[in-house]
C-alpha positions as CSV (number, residue, x, y, z in Angstrom):
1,X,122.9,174.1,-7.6
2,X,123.8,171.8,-5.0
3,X,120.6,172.6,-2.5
4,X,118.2,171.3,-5.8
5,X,115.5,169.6,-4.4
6,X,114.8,165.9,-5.4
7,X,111.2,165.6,-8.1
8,X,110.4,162.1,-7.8
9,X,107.8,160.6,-10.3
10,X,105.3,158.1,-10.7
11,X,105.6,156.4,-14.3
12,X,103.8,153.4,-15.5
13,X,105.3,153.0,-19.0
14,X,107.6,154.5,-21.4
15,X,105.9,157.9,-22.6
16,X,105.4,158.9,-19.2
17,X,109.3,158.1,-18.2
18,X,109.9,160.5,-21.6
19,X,107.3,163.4,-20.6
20,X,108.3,163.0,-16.8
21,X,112.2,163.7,-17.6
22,X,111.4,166.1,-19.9
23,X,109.3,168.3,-17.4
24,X,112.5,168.1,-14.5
25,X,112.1,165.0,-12.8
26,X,115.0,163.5,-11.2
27,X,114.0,160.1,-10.1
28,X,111.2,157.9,-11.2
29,X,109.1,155.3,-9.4
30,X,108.0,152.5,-11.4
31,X,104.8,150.7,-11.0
32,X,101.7,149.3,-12.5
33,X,97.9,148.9,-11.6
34,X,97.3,152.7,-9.8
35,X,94.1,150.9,-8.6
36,X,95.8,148.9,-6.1
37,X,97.6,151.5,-5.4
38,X,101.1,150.6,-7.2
39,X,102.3,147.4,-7.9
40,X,105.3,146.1,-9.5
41,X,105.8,146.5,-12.9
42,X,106.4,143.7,-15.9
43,X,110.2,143.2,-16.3
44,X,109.6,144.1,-20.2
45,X,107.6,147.5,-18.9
46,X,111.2,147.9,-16.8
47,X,113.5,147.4,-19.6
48,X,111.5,149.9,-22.2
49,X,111.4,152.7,-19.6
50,X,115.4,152.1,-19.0
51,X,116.0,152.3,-23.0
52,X,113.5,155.6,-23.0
53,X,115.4,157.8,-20.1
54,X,118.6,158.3,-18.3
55,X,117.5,159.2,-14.8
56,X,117.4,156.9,-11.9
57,X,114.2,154.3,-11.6
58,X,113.0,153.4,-8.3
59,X,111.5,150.0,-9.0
60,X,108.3,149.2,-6.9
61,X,108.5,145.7,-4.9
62,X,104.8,144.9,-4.1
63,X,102.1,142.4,-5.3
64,X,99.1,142.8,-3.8
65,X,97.2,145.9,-2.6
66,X,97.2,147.0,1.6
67,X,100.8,146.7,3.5
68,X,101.0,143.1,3.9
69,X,103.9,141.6,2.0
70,X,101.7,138.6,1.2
71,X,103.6,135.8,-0.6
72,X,107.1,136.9,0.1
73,X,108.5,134.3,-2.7
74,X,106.7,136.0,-5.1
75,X,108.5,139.2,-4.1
76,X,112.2,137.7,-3.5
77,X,111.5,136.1,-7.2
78,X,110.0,139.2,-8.5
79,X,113.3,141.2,-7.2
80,X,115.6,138.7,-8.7
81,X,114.3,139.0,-11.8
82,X,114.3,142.6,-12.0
83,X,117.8,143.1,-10.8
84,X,118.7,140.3,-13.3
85,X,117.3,142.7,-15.7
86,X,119.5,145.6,-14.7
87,X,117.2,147.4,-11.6
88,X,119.4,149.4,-9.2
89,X,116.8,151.1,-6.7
90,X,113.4,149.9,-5.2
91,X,110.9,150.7,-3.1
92,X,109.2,148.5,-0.6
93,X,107.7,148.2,2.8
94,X,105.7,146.0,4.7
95,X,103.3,146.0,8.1
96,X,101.8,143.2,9.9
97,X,98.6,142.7,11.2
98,X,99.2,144.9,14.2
99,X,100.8,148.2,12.3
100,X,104.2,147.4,13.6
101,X,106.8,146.5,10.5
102,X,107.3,142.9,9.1
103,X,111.1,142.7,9.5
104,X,111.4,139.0,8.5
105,X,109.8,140.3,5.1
106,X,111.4,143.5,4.8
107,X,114.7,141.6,5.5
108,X,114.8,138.6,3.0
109,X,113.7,141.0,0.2
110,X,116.7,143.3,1.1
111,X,118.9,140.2,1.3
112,X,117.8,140.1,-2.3
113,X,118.6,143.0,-2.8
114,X,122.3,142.9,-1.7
115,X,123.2,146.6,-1.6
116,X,120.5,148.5,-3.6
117,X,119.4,151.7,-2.7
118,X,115.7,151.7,-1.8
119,X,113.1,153.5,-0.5
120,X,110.7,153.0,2.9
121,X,107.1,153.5,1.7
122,X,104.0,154.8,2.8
123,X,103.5,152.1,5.0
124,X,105.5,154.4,7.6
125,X,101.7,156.2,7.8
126,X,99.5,153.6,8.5
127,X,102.1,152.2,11.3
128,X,101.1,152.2,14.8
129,X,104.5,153.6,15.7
130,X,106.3,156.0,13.3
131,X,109.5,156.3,15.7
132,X,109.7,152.7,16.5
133,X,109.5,151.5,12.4
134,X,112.6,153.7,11.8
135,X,114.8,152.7,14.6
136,X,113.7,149.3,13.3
137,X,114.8,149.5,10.4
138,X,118.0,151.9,11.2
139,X,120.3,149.7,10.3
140,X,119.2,147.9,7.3
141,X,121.7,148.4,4.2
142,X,120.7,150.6,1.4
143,X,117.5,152.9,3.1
144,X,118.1,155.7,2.2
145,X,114.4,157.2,1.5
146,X,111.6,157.4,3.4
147,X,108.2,158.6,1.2
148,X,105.4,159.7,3.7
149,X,102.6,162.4,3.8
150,X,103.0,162.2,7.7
151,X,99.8,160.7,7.8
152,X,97.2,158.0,6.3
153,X,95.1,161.1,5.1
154,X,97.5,163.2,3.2
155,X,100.1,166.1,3.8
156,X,97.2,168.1,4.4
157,X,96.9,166.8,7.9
158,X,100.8,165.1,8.2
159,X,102.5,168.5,8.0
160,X,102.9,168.7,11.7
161,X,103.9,165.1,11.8
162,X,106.5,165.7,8.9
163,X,107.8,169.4,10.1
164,X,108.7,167.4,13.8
165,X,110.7,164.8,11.7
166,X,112.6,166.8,9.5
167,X,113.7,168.6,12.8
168,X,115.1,165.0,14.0
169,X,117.4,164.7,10.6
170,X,120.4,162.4,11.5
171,X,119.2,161.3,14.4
172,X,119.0,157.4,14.7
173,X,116.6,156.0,12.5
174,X,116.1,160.1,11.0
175,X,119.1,160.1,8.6
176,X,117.3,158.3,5.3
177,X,115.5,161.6,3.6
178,X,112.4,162.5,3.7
179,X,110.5,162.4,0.2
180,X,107.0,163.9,1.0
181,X,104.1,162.3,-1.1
182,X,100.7,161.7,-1.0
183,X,98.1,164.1,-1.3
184,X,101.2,167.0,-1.9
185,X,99.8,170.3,-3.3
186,X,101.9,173.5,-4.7
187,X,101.2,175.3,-1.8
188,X,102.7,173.1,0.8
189,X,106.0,173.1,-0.8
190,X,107.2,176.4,0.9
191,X,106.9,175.0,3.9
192,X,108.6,172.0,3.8
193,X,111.4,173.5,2.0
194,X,111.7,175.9,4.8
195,X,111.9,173.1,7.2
196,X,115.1,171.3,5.1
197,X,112.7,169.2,3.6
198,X,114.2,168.3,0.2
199,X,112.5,165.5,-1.9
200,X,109.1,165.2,-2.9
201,X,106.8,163.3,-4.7
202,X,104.5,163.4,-7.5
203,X,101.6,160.7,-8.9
204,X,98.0,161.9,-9.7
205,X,99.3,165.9,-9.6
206,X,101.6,165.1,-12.8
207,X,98.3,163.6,-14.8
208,X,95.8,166.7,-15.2
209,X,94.0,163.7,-16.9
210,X,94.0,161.6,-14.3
211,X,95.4,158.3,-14.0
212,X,93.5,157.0,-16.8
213,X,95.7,160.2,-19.2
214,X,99.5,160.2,-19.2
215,X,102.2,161.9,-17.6
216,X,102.1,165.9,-18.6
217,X,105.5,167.7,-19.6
218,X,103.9,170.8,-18.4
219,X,102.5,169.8,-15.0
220,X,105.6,168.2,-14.0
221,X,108.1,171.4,-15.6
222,X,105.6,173.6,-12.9
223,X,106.7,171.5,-9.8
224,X,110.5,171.8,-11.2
225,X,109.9,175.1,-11.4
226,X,108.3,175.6,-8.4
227,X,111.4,173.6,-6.3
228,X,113.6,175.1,-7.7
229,X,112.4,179.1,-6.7
């Protein structure tokens, strides 16, 4: 059905790529080290999750914990190497000091890039200006994505936020999607379907063991499920 809403994933290695497919997910975001919250993965951890599953990976481009991009060689080198070793989609996003996004960062690690498809992080909800960061960044190749709870706290309090953006779709700086994360329960999926929303994504609520246990089939086959209703 062509109105299928996106399932996005967090997977850290190879059995949860397997479980995660298995249970309806249609993307994947790779990363490693869920106490920092996500960084980027081993090139070897890359190329067994390509060799488990057949659905897109969204390859995380980060090295250090917070929104700073820190040591920005580290990252270009670090992007390199992954697209050498067959990456096609990232995620990334960076802040300065003052909330406002680090363009010079965000634009010699797309350079990198040349092309890919990537995704806008939850950076968006710790900046000091959600409409200025995406008419920032309107015009940078490949942005397509944008994944944000509408706020530093979680959907819970970001629906309002999120609702008033999905209204400004295709506007300037409003045409990437929106992929809610962060704090997303069951219950706020109606909604934010409701209001076009159309992507979402999952981390801690696909783990009923927490991030210590592995990605569950089941957990993830009941958010497919309840997408798709």
């Amino acid at each position: 059905m062509s109105n299928r809403a996106v399932l996005e994933v967090i997977a850290l290695d190879a059995e949860d790529a397997v479980a995660a497919q298995a249970g309806g997910a249609d993307r994947l975001e790779l990363v490693t080290d869920m106490a920092a919250d996500g960084l980027t993965p081993s090139r070897e951890a890359f190329g067994r999750i390509r060799s488990a599953v057949g659905i897109p990976l969204r390859v995380m481009l980060r090295v250090a914990d917070g929104f700073a991009a820190g040591d920005i060689e580290v990252l270009v080198a670090k992007a390199h190497e992954m697209r050498a070793e067959g990456a096609e989609e990232f995620v990334l996003g960076f802040l300065d000091e003052y909330g406002h996004v680090d363009l010079v960062s965000v634009e010699r690690l797309i350079a990198e890039l040349d092309g890919c498809r990537w995704t806008f992080h939850r950076a968006i909800d710790r900046a000091a200006d959600r409409d200025a960061l995406r008419k920032h960044l309107a015009d940078l190749p490949g942005l397509d994505a944008y994944l944000t709870a509408g706020a530093a706290t979680g959907v819970d309090d970001g629906i309002p936020t999120l609702l008033a953006e999905a209204g400004r779709s295709g506007q300037p700086g409003y045409e990437p999607q929106i992929m809610v994360g962060g704090g997303l329960l069951l219950h706020h999926l109606p909604q934010l379907r409701e209001a076009g929303i159309d992507a979402f994504h999952i981390g801690g609520a696909a783990r009923p063991g927490g991030w210590t246990g592995p990605v569950d089939e089941a957990a993830v086959r009941e958010w497919r499920t309840a997408l798709d209703r």
